[in-house]
N, C-alpha and C positions, 0 to 999 in steps of 0.2 A: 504494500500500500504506500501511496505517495504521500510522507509527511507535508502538513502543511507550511507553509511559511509564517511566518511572523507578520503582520502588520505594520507601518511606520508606525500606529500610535501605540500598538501592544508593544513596542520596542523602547516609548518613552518613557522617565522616567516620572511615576506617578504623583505631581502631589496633587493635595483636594483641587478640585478643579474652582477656578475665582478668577476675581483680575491681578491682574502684578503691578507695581508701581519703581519705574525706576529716577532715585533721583542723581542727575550728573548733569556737571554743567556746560559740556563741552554736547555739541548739535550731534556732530557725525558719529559719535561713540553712542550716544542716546540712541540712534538710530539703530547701529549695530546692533548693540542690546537686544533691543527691538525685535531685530529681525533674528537673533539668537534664540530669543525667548518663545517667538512663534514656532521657529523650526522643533524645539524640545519637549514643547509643552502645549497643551490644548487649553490655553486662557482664556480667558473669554474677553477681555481685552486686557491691553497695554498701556497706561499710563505713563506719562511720563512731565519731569518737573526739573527746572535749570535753580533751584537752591533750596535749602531746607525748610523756610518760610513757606515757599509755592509745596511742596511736598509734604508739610504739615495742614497743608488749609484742602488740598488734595481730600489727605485720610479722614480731616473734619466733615470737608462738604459730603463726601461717600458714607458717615454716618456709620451706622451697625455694621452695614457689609463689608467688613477689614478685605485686605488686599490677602491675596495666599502668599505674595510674595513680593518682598524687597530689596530690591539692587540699589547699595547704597555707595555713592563718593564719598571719601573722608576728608579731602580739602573742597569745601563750599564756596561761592561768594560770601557768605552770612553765615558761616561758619568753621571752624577748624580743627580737624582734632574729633575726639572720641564722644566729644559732649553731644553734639549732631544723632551721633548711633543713639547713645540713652533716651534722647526726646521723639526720637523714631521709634523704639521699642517702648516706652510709655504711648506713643501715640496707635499705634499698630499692633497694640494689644496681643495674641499670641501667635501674628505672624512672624515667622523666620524671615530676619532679615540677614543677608548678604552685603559684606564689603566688596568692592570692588576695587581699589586701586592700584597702583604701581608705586606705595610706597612698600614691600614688603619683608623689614627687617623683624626676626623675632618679638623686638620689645613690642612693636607695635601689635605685632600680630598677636598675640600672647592677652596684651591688652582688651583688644577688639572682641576676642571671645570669652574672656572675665570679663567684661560689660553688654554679654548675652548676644552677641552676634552668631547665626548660626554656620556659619564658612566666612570666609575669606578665601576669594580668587584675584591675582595677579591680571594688573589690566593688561589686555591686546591677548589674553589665555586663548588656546582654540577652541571653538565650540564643544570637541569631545571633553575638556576639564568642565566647561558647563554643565555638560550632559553627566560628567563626575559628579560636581556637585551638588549637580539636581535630585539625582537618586542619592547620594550620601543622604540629605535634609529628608527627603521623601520617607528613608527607611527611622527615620527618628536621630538621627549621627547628626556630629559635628563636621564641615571638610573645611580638610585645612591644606595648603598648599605643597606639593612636593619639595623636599629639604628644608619643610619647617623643624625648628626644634623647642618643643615645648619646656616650658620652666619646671624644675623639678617641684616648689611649694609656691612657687608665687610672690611676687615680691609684694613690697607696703601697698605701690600704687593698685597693683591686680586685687589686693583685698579691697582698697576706695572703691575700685570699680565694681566690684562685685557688689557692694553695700549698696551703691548710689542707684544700681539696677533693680536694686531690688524693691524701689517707690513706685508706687503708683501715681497713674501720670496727675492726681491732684495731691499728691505727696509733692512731687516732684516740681509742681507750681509753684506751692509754696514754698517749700525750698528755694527757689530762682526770688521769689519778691522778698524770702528774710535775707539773701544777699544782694538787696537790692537796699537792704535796710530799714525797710520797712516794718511796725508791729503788726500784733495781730489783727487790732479794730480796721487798719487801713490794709489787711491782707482779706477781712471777712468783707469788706466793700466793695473790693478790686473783683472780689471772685462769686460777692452776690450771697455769700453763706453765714452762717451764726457767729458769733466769735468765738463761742464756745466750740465750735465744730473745727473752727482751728487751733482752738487750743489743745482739742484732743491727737488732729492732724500732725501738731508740731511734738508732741509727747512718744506720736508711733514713729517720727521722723527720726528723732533722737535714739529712740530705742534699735532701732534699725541699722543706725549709724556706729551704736557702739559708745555715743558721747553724751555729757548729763548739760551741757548750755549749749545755746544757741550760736553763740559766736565758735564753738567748735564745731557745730557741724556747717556754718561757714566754711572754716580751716576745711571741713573734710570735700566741702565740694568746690575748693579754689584748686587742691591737690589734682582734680581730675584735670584742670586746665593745662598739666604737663602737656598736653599732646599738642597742644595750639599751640606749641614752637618749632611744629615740624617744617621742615625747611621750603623756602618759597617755589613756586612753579612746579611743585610735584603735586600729583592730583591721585 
């Protein structure tokens, strides 16, 4: 008897079927994406967004329906660095999101997956490392790039990041407006909520962080700003 073939789409790698959202700020690589994304996967559509602003108002206006999938730059216009990914996974709720770029030295990458990134691919990779990475995230895994070398315990910063990921995205608000300086009464007006409801927010904030005042878990989320000195013109 003649086995049968495979299908193109029984050959792809499955995740739930949704739309994707890629954010990067350069045109022709978006496109790329694009057209990467179509070839490997049965989306239903492709989104796409040139900075993290556009790409947060993106996952707002879409509302309940999260994206299955996030292709993310780590240098932004409007942003730089690892901060970009946490307000992406606070906003994106339990979609895997993916790094994309071409900065790919361990610290970073190390980083990028202690602040809950689900891969990291090196930008310009060939479709088939897509198509890796598509089925790694699909079967439940982590992917991580060929001749990465992971940290044995993790150093200070990957524990910040792992803490800082671990708020939820109105944890993680108000966190941004207590280093913005701001008290509670003018953190409960900013966000329309009780003050009380912040005071409770800032007690799970602290607890989460590991610190008992407020001005530490400042300290603990200016530490995350390590990565906004990665060096200029790399994307």
């Amino acid at each position: 008897m003649t086995q049968a073939h495979p299908t193109q789409s029984e050959t792809r790698p499955a995740l739930m079927r949704g739309w994707a959202l890629i954010i990067d700020d350069h045109p022709l690589f978006c496109d790329a994406l694009e057209l990467t994304l179509s070839a490997l996967d049965d989306f239903t559509e492709v989104v796409t967004a040139d900075c993290l602003e556009a790409g947060l108002k993106v996952l707002a206006d879409k509302g309940p329906s999260g994206p299955a999938l996030v292709l993310l730059d780590l240098n932004l216009p409007d942003v730089s660095g690892l901060d970009g990914l946490i307000r992406i996974k606070r906003a994106a709720d339990k979609a895997p999101v993916v790094i994309v770029s071409s900065m790919t030295d361990n610290a970073i990458i190390n980083g990028a997956i202690a602040a809950g990134a689900s891969g990291f691919v090196p930008k310009h990779s060939g479709r088939a490392v897509f198509k890796d990475a598509l089925a790694e995230i699909a079967s439940g895994g982590v992917y991580k790039p060929a001749g990465f070398v992971e940290s044995a315990k993790g150093d200070d910063l990957e524990r910040v990041l792992v803490r800082l990921s671990s708020l939820t995205n109105q944890q993680g608000r108000i966190l941004e407006l207590i280093c913005e300086g701001k008290l509670n009464k003018q953190i409960a007006f900013d966000l329309s909520i009780a003050e009380g409801t912040v005071k409770a927010h800032v007690t799970a904030i602290m607890r989460k962080l590991g610190v008992q005042r407020r001005t530490q878990a400042v300290l603990v989320a200016q530490e995350a700003k390590f990565f906004n000195t990665l060096p200029n013109g790399e994307t």
